[in-house]
Phi, psi and omega in degrees: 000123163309136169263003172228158160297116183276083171217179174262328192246176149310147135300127184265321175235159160246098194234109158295144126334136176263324193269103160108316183246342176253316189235126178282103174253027194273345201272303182299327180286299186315307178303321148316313154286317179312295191335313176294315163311308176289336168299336170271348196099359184260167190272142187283147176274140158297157185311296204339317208281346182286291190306343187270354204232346153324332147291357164246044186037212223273355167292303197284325176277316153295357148277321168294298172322294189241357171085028182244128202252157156276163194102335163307091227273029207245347184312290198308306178310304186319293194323313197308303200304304203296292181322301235267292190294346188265341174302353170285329180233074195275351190236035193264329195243340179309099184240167181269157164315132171311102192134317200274325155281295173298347149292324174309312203276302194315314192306293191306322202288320221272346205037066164244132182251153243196137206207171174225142180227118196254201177201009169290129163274161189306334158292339161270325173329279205321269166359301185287327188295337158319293172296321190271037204350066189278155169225105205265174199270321154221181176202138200251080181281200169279319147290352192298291190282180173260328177226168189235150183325141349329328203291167175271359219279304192304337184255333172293344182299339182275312199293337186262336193279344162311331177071053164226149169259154232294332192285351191270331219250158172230129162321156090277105154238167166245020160208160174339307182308284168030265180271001162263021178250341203259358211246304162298350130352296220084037204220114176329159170227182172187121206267134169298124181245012186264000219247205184289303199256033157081164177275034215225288207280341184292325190293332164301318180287356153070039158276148170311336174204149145261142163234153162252015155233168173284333201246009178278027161282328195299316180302335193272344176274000000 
């Protein structure tokens, strides 16, 4: 594993990821499901049970909430029901990662522009970036493109609303797609261990650097 992002120059932007690596949204994601279980008669699941599946959307959690895949046939309706109680709270319990706001404000003092590339869709993005008043240089959904991370289409597309080309830009994730989208990119990455996909599995994925704070980004720029 490299211990530094393998560039010559400083990176001129920075794009995170959102769910797990910039913003903790698993309490709020999570809460969403309980909803759904106490609406069936079941008992709420602890976050914990939430948080490694958060990153995998409206998938992943509803296999840790009922144990249901898509193709299933009770899936789709859950999913609908599910989108639907969390578009009611998307920001009640969400906060950024400890750490994240002074890598924001150093990046910015540093004149780096600092930008989000998510699978999240844009009606939820927008909203939470709103409330945690963040102001990224661009943001990138899950709806933005014609494909979504793994593919590389979202971050050169971030790369292009930047006017940089993707080797200029550096990646930050917490799951696998992550860095196999900044890698086909062609855009350094550098995988999160503070995030959804624990700290054990980041060191396997052949990112240029792991960090286990948000600001232990600083020493690679």
């Amino acid at each position: 594993m490299a211990e530094a992002v393998a560039r010559k120059t400083a990176p001129r932007a920075v794009l995170f990821d959102f769910d797990g690596t910039l913003a903790d949204t698993a309490p709020d994601l999570g809460a969403a499901v309980n909803r759904l279980r106490l609406e069936r008669g079941l008992g709420e699941l602890p976050l914990d049970t939430y948080r490694p599946w958060a990153s995998a959307g409206a998938r992943g959690l509803l296999h840790a909430g009922f144990g249901l895949a898509p193709g299933d046939p009770d899936f789709e309706p859950l999913r609908e029901a599910f989108l639907a109680r969390y578009s009611e709270a998307l920001c009640a319990h969400t906060r950024l990662f400890p750490g994240c706001d002074a890598l924001l404000a150093e990046i910015g003092a540093r004149g780096i522009r600092w930008g989000i590339v998510t699978n999240k869709a844009r009606r939820f993005t927008l909203p939470i970036i709103a409330a945690l008043g963040l102001a990224p240089a661009c943001v990138v959904c899950g709806d933005t493109t014609a494909h979504i991370k793994p593919h590389p289409a979202p971050l050169q597309h971030a790369a292009a609303e930047l006017g940089l080309p993707p080797q200029d830009c550096c990646y930050l994730g917490d799951d696998l797609r992550d860095i196999q989208a900044a890698r086909a990119a062609g855009m350094p990455v550098v995988a999160v261990a503070y995030g959804y996909g624990g700290e054990t599995a980041p060191h396997a994925w052949d990112a240029d650097a792991v960090i286990a704070h948000p600001l232990g980004l600083l020493e690679h720029l």
